[in-house]
C-alpha positions in Angstrom: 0.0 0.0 0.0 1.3 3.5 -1.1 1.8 6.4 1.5 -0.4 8.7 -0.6 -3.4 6.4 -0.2 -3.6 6.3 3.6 -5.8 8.3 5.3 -4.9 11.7 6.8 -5.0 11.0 10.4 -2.4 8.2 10.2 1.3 10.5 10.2 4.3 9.6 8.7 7.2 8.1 10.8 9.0 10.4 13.2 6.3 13.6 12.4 3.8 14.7 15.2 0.7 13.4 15.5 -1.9 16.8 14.7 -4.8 14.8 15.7 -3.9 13.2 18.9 -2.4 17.3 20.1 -5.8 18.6 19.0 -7.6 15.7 20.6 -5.5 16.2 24.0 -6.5 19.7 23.9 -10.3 19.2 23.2 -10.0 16.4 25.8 -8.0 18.8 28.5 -10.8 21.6 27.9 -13.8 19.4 28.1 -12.9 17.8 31.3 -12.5 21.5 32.9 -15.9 22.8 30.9 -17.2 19.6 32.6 -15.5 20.5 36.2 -17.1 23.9 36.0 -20.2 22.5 35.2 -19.9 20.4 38.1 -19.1 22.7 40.8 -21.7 25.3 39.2 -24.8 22.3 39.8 -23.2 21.7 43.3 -23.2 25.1 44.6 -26.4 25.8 43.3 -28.5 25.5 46.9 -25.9 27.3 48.4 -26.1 30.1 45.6 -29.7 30.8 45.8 -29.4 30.7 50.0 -26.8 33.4 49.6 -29.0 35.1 47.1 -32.3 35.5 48.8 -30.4 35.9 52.4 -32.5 33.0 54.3 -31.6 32.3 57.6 -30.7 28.7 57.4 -28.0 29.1 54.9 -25.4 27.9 56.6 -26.8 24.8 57.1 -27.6 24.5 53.3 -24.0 25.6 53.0 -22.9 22.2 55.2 -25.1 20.3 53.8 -23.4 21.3 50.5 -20.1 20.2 52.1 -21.3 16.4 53.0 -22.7 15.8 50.1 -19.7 16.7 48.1 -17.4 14.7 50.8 -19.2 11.9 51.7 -21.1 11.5 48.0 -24.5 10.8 49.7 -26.7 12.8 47.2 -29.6 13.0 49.9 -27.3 15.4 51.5 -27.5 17.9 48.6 -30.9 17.4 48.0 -32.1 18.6 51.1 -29.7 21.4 51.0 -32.0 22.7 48.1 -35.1 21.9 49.5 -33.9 23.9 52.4 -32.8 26.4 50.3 -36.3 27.1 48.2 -38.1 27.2 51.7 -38.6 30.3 53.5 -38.6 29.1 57.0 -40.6 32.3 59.6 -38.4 34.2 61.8 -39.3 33.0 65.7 -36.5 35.1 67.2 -37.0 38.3 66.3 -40.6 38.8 67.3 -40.0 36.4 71.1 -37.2 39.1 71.6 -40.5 41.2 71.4 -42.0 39.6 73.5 -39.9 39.4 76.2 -38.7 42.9 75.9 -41.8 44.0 76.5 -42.5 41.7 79.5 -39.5 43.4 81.2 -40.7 46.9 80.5 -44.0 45.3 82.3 -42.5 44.0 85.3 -40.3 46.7 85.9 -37.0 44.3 85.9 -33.7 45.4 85.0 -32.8 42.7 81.9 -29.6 41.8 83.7 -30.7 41.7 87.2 -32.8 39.0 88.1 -32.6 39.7 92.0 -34.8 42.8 91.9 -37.9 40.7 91.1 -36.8 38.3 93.5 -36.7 41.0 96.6 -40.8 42.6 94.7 -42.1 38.7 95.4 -40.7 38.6 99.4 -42.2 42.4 100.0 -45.7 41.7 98.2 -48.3 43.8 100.2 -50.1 41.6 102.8 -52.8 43.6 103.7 -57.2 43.1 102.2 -57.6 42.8 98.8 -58.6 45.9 98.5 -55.5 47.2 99.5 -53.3 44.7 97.1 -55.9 46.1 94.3 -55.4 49.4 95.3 -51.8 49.2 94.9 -52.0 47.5 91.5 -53.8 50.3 90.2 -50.6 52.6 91.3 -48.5 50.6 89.9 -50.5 50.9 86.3 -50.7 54.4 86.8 -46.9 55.0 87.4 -46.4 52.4 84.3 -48.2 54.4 81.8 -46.6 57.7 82.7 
């Protein structure tokens, strides 16, 4: 068989091979394109946590983490179903709550013994005279 009726992939002896160099480099970039692909899908609960600023996002963040280090897909599953839910805000409105308590029962937020020593000196006396001085004490409250 004749050199000049071989195909044009197979190279003469001793001269690069052009196809297996462009191949390398198609194969180099596709496994990166791939990577990036990869990491881009995998960070995706994490992205739209950060996005939308939910509370729970570091735990969709961790969750993240074991499922890429432990390969247990459930992991990173829930870490986007945790990420798409908008879970309510208890804190902020107990904080409230309690703030406003204290304003009602007079107490210092870092003392606890002042309500201790109003419980020992509680008025004795009719009831009268206990709702008596429970109407004061509303009075003085709301001034």
């Amino acid at each position: 068989m004749a050199p000049h009726h071989l195909p044009f992939f197979i190279t003469q002896p001793n001269e690069t091979d052009v196809l297996m160099v462009v191949m390398g480099i198609f194969l180099v970039g596709a496994v990166l394109w791939v990577g990036t692909l990869y990491w881009r899908l995998h960070s995706l609960p994490e992205r739209m946590a950060h996005k939308s600023e939910k509370l729970q996002f570091e735990i969709v963040a961790i969750l993240g983490l074991l499922s890429l280090f432990t390969h247990i897909h459930l992991f990173w599953v829930a870490g986007l179903l945790l990420a798409m839910i908008d879970l309510p805000d208890f804190g902020t409105p107990l904080r409230g709550i309690a703030g406003s308590v204290e304003k009602i029962a007079n107490a210092a937020p870092d003392d606890g013994s002042a309500a201790e020593s109003e419980t020992k000196s509680a008025p004795t006396g009719s009831p009268e005279t206990r709702q008596s001085g429970a109407k004061k004490a509303r009075e003085a409250s709301d001034v």
